[in-house]
N, CA, C and O of each residue as an XYZ file, in Angstrom:
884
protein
N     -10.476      5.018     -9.796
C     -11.143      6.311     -9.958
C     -12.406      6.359     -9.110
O     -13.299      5.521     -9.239
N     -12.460      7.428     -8.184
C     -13.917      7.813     -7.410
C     -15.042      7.813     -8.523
O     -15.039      8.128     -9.713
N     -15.890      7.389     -7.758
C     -17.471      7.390     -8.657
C     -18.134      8.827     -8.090
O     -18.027      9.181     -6.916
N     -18.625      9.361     -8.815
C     -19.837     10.473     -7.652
C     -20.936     10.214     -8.243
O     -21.020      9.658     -9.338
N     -21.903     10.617     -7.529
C     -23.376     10.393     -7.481
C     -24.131     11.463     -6.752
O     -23.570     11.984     -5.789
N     -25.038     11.758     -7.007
C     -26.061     12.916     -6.497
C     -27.540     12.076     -6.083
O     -28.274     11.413     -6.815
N     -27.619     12.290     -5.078
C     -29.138     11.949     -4.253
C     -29.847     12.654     -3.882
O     -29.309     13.690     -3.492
N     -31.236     12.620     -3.762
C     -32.014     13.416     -3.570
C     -32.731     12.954     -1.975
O     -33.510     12.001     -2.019
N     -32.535     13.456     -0.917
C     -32.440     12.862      0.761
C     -32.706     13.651      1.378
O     -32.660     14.866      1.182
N     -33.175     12.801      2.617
C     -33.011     13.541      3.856
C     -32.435     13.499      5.061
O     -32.645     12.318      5.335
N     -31.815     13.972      6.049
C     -31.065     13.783      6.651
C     -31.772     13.244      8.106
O     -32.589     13.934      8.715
N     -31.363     12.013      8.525
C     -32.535     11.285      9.466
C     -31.560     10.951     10.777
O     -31.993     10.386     11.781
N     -30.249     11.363     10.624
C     -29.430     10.822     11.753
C     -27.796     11.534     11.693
O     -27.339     11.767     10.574
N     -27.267     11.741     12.469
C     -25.773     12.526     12.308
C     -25.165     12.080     13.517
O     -25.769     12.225     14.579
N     -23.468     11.288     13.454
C     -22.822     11.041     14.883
C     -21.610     11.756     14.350
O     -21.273     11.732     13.166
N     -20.835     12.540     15.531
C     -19.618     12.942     15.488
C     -18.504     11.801     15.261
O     -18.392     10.752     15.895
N     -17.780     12.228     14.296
C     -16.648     11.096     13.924
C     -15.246     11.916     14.213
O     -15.004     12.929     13.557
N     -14.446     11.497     15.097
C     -12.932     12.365     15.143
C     -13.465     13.717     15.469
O     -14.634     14.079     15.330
N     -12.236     14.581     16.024
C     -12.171     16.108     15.827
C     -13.217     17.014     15.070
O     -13.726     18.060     15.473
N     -13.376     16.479     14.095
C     -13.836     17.552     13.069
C     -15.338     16.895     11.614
O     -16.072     17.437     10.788
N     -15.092     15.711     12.022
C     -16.114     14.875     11.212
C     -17.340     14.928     11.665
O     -17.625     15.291     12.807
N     -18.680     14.335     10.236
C     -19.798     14.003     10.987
C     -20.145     12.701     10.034
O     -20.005     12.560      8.820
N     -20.619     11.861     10.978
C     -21.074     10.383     10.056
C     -22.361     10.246     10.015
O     -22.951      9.536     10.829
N     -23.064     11.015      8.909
C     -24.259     11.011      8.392
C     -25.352      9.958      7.637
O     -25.208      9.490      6.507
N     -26.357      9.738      8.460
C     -27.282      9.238      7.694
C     -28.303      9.520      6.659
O     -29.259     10.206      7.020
N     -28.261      9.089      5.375
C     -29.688      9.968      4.257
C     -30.577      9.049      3.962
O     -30.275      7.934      3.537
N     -31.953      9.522      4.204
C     -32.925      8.090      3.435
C     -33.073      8.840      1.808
O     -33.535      9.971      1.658
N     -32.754      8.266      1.060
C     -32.656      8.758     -0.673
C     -33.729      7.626     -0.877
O     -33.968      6.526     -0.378
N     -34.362      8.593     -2.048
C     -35.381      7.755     -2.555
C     -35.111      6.285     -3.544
O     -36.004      5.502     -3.870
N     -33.731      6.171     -3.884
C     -33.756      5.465     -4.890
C     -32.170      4.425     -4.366
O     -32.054      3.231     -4.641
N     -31.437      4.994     -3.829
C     -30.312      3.901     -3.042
C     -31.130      3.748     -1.613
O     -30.124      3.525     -0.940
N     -31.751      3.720     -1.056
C     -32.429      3.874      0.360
C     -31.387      4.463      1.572
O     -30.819      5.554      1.523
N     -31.282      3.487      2.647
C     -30.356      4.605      3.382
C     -29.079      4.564      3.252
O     -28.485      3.489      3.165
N     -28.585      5.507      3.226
C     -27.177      5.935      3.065
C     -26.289      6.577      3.939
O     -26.385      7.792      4.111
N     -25.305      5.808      4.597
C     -24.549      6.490      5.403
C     -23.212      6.998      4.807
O     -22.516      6.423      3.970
N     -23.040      7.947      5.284
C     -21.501      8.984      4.460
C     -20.831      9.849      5.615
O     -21.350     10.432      6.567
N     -19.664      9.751      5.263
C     -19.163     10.853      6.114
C     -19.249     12.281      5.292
O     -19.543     12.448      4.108
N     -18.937     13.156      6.191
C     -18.870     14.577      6.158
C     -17.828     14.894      6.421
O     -17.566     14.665      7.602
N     -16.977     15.377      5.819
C     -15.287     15.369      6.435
C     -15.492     17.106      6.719
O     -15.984     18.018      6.055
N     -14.786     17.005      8.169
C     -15.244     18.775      8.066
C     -15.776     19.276      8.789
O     -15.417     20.064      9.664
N     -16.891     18.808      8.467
C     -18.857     19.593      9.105
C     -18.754     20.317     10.469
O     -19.344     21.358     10.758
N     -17.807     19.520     11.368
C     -17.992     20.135     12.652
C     -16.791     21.473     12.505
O     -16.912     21.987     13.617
N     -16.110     22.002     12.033
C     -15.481     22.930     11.533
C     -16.188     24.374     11.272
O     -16.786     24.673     10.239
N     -15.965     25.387     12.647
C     -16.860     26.563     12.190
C     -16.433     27.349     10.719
O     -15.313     27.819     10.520
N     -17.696     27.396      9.620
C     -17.524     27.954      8.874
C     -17.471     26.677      7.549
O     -17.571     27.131      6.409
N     -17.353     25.461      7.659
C     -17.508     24.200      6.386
C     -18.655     24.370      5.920
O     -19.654     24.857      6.450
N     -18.467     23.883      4.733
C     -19.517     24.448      3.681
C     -20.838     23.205      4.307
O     -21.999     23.433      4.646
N     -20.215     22.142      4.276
C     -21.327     21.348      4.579
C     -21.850     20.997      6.350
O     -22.318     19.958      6.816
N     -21.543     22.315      7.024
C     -21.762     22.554      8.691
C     -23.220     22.558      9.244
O     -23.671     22.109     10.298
N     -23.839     23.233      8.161
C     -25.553     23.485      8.087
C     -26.167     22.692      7.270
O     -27.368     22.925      7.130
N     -25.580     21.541      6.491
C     -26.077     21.094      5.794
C     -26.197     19.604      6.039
O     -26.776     18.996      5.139
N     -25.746     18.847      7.130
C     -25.844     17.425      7.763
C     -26.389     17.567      8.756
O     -25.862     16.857      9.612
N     -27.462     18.310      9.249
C     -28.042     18.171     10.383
C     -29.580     17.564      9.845
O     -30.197     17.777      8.801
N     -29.927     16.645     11.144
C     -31.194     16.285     11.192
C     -32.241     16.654     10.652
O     -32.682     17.533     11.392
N     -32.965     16.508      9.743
C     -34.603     17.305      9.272
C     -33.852     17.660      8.003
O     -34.597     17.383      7.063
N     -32.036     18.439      7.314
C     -32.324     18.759      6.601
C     -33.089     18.089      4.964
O     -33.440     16.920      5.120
N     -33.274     18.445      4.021
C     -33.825     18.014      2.529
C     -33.058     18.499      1.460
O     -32.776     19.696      1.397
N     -32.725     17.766      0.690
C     -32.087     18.224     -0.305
C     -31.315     17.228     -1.520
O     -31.181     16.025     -1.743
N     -30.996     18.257     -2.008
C     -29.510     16.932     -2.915
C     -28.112     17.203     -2.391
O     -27.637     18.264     -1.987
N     -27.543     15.954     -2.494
C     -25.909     15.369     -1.899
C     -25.124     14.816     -3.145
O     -25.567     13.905     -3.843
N     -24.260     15.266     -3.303
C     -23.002     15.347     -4.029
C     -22.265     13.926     -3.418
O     -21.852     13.942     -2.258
N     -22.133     12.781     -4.203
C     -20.976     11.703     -2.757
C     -20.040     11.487     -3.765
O     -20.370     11.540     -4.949
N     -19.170     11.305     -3.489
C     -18.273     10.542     -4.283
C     -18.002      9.270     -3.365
O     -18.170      9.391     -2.152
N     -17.663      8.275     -3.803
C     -17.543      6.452     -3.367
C     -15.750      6.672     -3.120
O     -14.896      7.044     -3.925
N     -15.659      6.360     -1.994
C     -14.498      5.967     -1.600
C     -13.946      4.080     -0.955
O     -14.680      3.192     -0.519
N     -12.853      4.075     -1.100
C     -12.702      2.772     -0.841
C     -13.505      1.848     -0.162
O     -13.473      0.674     -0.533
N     -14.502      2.320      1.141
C     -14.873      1.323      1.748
C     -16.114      2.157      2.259
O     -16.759      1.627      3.163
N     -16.644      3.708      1.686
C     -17.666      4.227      2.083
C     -17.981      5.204      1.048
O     -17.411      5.366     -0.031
N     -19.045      5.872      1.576
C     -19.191      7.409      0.772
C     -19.099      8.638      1.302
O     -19.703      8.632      2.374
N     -18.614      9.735      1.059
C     -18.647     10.649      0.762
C     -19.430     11.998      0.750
O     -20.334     12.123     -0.075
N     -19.105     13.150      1.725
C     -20.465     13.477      1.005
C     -19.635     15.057      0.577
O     -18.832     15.485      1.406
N     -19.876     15.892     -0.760
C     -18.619     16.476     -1.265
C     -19.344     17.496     -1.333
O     -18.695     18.534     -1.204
N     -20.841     17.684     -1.541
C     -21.982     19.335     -1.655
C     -23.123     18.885     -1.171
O     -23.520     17.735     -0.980
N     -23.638     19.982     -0.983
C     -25.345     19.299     -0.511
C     -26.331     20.846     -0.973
O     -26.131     21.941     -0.448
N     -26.869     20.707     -1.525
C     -28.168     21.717     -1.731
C     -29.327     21.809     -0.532
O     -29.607     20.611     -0.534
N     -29.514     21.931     -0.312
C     -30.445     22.124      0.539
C     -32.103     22.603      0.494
O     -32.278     23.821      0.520
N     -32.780     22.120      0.458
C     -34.394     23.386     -0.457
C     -34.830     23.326      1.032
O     -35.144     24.458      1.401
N     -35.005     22.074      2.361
C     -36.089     22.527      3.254
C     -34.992     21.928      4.649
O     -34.482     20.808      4.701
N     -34.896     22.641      5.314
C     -34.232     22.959      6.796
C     -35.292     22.435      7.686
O     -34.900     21.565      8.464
N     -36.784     22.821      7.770
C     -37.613     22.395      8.077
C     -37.387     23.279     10.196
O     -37.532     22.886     11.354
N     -36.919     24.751      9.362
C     -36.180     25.468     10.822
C     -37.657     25.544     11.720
O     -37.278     25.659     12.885
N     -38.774     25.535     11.709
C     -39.744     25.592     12.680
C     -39.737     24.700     13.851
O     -40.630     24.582     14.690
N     -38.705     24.141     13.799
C     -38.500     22.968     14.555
C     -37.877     23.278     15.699
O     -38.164     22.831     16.809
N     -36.576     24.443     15.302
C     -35.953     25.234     16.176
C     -36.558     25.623     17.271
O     -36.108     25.401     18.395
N     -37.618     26.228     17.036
C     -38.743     26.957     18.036
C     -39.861     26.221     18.426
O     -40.513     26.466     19.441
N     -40.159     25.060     17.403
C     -41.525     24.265     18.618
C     -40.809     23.081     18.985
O     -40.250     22.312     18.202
N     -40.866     22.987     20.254
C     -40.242     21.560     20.417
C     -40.481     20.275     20.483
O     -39.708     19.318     20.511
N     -41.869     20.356     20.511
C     -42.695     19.218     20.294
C     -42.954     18.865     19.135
O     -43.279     17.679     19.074
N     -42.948     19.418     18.146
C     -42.901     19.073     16.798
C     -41.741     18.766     16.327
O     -41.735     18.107     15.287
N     -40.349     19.176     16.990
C     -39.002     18.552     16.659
C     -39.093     17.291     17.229
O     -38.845     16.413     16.402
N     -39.358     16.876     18.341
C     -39.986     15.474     19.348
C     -40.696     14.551     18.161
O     -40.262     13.531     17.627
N     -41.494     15.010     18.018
C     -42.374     14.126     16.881
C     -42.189     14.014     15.186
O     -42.740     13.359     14.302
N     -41.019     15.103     15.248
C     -40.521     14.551     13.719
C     -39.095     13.762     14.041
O     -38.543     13.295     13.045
N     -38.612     13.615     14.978
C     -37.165     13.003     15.378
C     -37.882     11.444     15.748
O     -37.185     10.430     15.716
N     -39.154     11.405     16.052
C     -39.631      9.841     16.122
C     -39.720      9.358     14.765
O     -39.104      8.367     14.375
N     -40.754     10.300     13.793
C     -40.546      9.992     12.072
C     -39.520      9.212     11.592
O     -39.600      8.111     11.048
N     -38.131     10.161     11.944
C     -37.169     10.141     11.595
C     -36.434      8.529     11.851
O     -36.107      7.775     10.935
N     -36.283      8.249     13.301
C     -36.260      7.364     13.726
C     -36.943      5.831     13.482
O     -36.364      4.745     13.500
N     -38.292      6.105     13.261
C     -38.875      4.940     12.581
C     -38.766      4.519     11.115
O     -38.791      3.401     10.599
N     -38.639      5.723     10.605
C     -37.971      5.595      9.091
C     -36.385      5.111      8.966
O     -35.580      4.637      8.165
N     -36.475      5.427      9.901
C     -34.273      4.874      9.985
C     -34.778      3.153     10.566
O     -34.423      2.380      9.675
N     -35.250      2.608     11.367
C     -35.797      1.563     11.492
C     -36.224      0.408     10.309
O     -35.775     -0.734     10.219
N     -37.266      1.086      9.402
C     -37.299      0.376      8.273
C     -36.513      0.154      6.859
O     -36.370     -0.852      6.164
N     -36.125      1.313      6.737
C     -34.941      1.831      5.525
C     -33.857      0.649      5.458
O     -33.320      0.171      6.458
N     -33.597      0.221      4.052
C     -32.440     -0.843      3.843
C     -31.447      0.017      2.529
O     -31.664      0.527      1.430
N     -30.529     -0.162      3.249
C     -29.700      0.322      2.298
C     -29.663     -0.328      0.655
O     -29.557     -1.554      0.631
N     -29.748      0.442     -0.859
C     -29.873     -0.180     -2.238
C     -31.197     -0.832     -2.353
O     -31.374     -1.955     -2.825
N     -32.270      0.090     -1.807
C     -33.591     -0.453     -1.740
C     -34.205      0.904     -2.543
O     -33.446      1.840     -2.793
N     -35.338      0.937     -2.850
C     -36.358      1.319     -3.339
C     -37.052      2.303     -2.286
O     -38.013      1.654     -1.873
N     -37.043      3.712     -1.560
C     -37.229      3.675     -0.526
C     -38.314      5.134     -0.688
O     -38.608      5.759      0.331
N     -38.838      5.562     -2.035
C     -39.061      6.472     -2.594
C     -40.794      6.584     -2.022
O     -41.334      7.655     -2.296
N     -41.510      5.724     -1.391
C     -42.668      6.410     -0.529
C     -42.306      6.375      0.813
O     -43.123      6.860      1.596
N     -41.177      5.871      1.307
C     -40.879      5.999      2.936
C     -40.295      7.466      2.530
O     -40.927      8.293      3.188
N     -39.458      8.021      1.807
C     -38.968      9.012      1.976
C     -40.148     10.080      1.501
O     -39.962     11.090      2.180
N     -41.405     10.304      0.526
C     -42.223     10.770      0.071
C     -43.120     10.537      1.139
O     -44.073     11.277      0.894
N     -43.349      9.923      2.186
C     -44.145     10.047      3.611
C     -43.635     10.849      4.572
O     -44.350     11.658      5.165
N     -42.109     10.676      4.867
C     -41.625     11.379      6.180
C     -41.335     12.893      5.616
O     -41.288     13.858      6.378
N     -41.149     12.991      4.233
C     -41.371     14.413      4.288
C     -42.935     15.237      4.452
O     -43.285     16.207      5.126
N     -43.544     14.476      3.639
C     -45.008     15.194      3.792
C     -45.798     15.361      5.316
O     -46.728     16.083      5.675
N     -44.859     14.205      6.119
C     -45.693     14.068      7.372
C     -44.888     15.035      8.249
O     -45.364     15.437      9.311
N     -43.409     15.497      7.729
C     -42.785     16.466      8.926
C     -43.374     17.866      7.903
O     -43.157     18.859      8.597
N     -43.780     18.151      7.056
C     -44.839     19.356      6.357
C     -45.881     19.585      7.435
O     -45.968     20.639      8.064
N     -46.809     18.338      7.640
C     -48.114     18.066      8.378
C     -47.852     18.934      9.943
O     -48.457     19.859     10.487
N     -46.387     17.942     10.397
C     -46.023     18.734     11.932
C     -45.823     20.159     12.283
O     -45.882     20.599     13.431
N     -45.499     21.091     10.840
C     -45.285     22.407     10.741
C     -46.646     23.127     11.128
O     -46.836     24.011     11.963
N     -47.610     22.435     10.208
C     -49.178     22.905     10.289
C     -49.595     22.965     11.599
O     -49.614     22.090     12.464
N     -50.048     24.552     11.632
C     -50.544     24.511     13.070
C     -52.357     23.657     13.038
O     -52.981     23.383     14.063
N     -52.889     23.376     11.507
C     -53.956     23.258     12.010
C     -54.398     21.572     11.917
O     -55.540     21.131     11.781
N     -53.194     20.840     12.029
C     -52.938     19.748     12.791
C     -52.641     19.276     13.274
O     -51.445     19.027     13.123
N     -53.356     18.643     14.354
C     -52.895     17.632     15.776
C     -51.657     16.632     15.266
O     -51.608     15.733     14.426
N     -50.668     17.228     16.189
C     -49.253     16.031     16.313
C     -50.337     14.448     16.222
O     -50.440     13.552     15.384
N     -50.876     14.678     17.309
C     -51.011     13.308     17.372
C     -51.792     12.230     16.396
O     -51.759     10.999     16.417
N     -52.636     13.303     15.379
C     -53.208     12.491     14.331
C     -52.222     12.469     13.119
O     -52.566     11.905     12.080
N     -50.990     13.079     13.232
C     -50.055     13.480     12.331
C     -49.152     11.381     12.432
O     -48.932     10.517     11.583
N     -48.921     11.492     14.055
C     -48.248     10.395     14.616
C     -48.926      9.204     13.883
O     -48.348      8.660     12.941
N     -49.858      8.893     14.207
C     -51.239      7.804     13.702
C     -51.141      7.808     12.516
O     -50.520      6.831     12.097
N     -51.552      8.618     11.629
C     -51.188      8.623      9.737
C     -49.724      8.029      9.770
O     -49.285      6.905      9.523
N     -49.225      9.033     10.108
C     -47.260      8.253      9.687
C     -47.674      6.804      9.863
O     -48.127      6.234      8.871
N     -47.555      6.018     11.217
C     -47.308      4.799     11.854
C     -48.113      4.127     11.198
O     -47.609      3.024     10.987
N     -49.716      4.267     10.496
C     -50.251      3.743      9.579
C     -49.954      2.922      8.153
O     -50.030      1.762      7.749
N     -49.561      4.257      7.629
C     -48.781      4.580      6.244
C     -47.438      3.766      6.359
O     -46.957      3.051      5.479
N     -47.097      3.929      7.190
C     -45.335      3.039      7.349
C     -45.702      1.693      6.887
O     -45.188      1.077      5.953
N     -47.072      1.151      7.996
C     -47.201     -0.399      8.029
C     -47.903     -0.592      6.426
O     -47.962     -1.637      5.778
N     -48.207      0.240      6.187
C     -49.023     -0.446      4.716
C     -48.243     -0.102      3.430
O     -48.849     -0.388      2.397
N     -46.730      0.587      3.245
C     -45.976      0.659      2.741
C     -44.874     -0.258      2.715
O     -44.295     -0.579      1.678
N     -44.554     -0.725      3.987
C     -43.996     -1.806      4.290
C     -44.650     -3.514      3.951
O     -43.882     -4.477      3.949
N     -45.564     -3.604      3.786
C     -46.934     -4.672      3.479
C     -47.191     -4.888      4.885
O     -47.982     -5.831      4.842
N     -47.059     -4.670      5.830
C     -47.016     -5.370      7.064
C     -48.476     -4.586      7.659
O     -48.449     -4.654      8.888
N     -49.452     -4.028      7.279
C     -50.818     -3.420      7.405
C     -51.511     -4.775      7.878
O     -51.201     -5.792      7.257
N     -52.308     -4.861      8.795
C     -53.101     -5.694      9.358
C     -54.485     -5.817      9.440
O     -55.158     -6.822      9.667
N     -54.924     -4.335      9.164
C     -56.458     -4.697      8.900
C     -56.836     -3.736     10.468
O     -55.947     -3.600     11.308
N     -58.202     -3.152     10.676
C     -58.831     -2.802     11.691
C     -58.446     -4.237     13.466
O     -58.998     -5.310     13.711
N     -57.677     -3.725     13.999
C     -57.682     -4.488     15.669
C     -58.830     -5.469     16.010
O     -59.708     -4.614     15.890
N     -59.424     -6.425     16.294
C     -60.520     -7.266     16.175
C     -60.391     -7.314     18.452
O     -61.129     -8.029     19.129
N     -59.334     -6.402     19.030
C     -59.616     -6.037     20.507
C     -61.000     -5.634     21.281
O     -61.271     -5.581     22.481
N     -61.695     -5.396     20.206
C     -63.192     -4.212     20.933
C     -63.888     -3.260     19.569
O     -63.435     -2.633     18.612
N     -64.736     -3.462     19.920
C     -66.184     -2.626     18.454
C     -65.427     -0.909     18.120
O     -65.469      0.098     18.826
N     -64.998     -1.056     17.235
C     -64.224      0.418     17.331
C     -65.605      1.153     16.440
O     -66.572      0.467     16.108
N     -65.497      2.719     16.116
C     -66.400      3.745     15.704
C     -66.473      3.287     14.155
O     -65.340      3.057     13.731
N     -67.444      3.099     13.233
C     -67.236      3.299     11.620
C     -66.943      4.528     11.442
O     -67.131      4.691     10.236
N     -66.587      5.535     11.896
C     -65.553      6.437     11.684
C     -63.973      6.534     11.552
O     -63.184      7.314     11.020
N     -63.886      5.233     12.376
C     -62.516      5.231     13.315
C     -61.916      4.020     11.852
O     -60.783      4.037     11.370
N     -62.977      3.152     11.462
C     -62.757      2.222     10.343
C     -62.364      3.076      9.336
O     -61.312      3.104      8.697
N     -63.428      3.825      9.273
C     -63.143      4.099      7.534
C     -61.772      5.330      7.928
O     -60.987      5.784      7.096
N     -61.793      5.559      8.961
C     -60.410      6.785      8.801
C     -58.731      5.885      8.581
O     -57.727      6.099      7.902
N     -59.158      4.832      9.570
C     -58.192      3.430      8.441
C     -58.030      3.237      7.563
O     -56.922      3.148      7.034
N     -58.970      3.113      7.114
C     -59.247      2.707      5.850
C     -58.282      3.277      5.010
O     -57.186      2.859      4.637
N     -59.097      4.651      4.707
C     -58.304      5.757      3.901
C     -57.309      6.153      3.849
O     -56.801      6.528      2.792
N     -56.469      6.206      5.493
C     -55.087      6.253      5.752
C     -54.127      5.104      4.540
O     -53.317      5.470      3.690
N     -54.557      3.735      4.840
C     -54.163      2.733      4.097
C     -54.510      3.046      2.668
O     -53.626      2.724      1.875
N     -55.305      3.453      2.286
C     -55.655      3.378      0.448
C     -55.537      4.785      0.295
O     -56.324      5.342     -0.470
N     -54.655      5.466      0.916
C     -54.756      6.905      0.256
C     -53.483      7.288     -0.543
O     -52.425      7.147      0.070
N     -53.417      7.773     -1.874
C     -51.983      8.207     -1.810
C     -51.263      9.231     -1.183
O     -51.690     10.380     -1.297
N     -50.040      8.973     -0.412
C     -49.563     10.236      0.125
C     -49.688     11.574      0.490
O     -49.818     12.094      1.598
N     -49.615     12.117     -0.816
C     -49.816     13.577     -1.202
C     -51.352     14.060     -0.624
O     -51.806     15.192     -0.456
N     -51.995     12.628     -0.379
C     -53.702     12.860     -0.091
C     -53.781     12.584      1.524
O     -54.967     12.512      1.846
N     -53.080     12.442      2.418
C     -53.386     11.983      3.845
C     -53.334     12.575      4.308
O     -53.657     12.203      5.436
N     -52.869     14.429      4.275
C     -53.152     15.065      5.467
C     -54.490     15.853      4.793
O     -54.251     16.942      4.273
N     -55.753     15.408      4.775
C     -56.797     16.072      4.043
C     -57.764     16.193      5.002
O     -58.782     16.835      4.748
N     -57.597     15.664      6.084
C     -59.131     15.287      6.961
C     -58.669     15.793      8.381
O     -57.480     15.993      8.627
N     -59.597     15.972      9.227
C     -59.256     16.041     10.764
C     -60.753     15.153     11.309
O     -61.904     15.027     10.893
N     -59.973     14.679     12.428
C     -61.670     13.653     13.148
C     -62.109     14.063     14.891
O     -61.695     15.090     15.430
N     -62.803     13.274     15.434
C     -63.316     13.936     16.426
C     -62.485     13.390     17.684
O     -62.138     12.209     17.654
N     -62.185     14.095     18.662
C     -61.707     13.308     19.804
C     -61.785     12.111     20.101
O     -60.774     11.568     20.545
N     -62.860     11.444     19.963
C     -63.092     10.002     20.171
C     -62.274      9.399     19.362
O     -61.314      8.758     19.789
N     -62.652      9.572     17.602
C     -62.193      9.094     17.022
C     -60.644      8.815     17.248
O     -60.140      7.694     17.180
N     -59.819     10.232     17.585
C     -58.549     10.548     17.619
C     -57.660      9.700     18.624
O     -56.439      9.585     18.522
N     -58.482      9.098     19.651
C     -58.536      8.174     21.084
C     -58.562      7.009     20.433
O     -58.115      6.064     21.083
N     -59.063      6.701     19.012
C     -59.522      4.959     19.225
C     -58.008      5.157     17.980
O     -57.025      4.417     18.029
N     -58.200      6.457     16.827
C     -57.072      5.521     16.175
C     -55.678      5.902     17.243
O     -54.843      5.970     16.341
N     -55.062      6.124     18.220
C     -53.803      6.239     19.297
C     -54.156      4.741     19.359
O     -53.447      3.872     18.851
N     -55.265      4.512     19.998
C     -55.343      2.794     20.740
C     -54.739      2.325     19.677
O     -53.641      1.783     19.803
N     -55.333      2.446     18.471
C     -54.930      0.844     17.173
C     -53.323      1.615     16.634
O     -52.953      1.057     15.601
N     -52.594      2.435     16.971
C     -51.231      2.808     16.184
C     -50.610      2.278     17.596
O     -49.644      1.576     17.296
N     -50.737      2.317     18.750
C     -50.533      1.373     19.917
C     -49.954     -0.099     20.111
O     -48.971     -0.646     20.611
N     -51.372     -0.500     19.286
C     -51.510     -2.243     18.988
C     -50.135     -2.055     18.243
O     -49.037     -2.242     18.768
N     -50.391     -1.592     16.721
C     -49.712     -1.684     15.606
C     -47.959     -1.976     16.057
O     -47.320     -3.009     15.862
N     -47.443     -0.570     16.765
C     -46.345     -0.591     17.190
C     -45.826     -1.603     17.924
O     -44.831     -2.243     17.582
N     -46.507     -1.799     19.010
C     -46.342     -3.280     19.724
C     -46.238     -4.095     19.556
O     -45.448     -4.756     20.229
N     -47.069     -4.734     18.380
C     -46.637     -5.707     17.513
C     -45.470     -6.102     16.590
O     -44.824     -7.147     16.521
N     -45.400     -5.030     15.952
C     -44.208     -4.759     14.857
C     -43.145     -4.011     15.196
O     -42.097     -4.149     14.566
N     -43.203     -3.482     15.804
C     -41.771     -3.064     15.955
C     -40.825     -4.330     17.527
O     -41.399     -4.938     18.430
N     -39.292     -4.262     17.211
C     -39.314     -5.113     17.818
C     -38.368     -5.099     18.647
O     -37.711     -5.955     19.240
N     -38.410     -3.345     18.576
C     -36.903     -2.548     19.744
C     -37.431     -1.186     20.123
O     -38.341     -0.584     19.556
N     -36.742     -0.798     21.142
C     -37.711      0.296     21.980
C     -36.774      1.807     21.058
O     -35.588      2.041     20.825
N     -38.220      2.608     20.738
C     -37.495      3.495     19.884
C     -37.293      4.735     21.440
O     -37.894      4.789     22.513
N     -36.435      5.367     20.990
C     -36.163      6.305     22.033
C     -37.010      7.533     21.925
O     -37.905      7.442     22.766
N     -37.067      8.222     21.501
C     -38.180      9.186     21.325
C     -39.334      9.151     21.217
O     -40.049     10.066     20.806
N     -39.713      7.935     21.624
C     -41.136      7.631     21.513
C     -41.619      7.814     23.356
O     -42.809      7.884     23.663
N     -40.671      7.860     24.256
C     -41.168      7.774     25.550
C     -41.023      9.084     25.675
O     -41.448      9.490     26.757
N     -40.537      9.990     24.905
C     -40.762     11.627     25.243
C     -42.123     12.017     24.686
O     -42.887     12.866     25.146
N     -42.303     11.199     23.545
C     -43.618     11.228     22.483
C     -44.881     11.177     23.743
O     -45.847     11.922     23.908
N     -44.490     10.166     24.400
C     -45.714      9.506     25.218
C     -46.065     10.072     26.102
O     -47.266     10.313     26.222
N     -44.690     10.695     27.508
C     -44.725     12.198     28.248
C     -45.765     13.636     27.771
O     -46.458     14.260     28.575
N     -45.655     13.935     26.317
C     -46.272     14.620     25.915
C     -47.438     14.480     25.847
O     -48.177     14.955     26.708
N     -47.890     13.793     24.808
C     -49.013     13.502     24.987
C     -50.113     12.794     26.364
O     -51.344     12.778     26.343
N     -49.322     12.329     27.333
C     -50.208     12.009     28.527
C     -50.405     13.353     28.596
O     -51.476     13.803     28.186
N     -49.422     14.212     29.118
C     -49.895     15.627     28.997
C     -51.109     16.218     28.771
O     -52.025     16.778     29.373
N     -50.832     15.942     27.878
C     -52.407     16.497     26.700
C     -53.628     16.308     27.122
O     -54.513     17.159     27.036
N     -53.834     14.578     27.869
C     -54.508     13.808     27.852
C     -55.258     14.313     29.082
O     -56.457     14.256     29.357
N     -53.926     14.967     29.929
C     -54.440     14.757     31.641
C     -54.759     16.140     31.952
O     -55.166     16.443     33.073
C-alpha cells in the first residue's frame, strides 16, 4: 500500500524526465530535501504544470512509490512571480536556491534553511533592499545555521560597524535580519568577508554565482 504525506516546501530545482515528466526538487522543513517526480507537469493544461517550477511555496501531496516519491497536489500560497519581471532578483534568488540545494540532506531537520531562503527571497522582492546586502545576510546565516560560522576574517582591521553587522547577522533570529541597511563601505567590507566565507567553505563552483558576480561588478564599475 502507497504511503502519502503532505510537506510544507519549496521548490529549489526542476529537470525534465521523459516526454511529459518533471523531476522535482523540495527543501521541506521537516524531511529536508526531497526529490519527486511530477508525472505530467510538462503537459499543457496538468494540474501540477504551474506548480513545480522554481521559487514556487507551498504544500505537496506525495504518495511513496516503490523506489521514489510522488508528487499527487500541490497548494501553492507564494509563486514569488516578481521574479518574472526583475531579472536580477531571479539571478540572486536562483543562487539562494542553489546554495540551499548545496547544504540540504535529505530526512534532516531543515526547518531554518528553509525559514531563511524564504524570508531572504521576500528581502529580494523589496525594492528598499540592496541584492547585495540581501546576498551577504543569506551566505552569513547559512554558515551559522550550518555551525560552520567562523567569527569576523582576522585578513585586515575591518569597520566596528562592519563587526557588529556580523555580529547580528549571526545572533539574529531570522524573522529579524532584514531590519537594518549600512553604509557603502560597510556594504564593501561585509562582500569582502561573504567572499572569504564562500571560498573557504564551499567546495564546488556554484553556477549562478558568476552571473551574480557580472552583476554586481556592474554596479561596482
Amino acid at each position: 500500500m502507497m504511503e502519502q504525506t503532505t510537506v510544507k516546501g519549496i521548490v529549489i530545482k526542476r529537470n525534465p524526465v521523459s516526454e511529459y515528466d518533471q523531476l522535482v526538487t523540495i527543501l521541506t522543513a521537516d524531511r529536508g530535501k526531497i526529490t519527486a517526480f511530477a508525472k505530467g507537469a510538462r503537459r499543457p493544461g496538468n494540474h501540477l504544470s504551474g506548480a513545480v517550477e522554481p521559487f514556487c511555496f507551498g504544500e505537496f501531496k506525495l504518495y511513496t512509490g516503490r523506489t521514489s516519491y510522488n508528487i499527487q497536489e500541490a497548494v501553492i500560497s507564494n509563486f514569488f512571480e516578481s521574479f518574472r519581471q526583475d531579472l536580477d532578483g531571479a539571478m540572486y534568488g536562483t543562487y539562494f536556491m542553489e546554495l540551499a540545494d548545496y547544504y540540504a540532506r535529505e530526512n534532516n531537520d531543515e526547518y531554518n534553511l528553509l525559514k531563511l531562503l524564504y524570508q531572504s527571497l521576500r528581502a529580494l522582492e523589496n525594492a528598499a533592499f540592496d541584492n547585495r546586502l540581501v546576498r551577504c545576510i543569506y551566505e552569513i546565516k547559512t554558515l551559522q545555521i550550518e555551525g560552520e560560522f567562523p567569527g569576523i576574517p582576522t585578513d585586515r582591521v575591518y569597520e566596528n560597524s562592519t563587526k557588529y553587522a556580523v555580529d547580528f547577522i549571526a545572533g539574529t533570529k531570522i524573522e529579524k535580519l532584514y531590519t537594518f541597511k549600512v553604509t557603502d563601505e560597510v556594504l564593501l567590507e561585509l562582500m569582502h568577508i561573504a567572499d572569504i566565507y564562500r571560498k573557504h567553505f564551499i567546495d564546488r563552483k556554484i553556477k549562478s554565482m558568476e552571473m551574480i558576480e557580472m552583476i554586481e561588478k556592474g554596479q561596482l564599475s
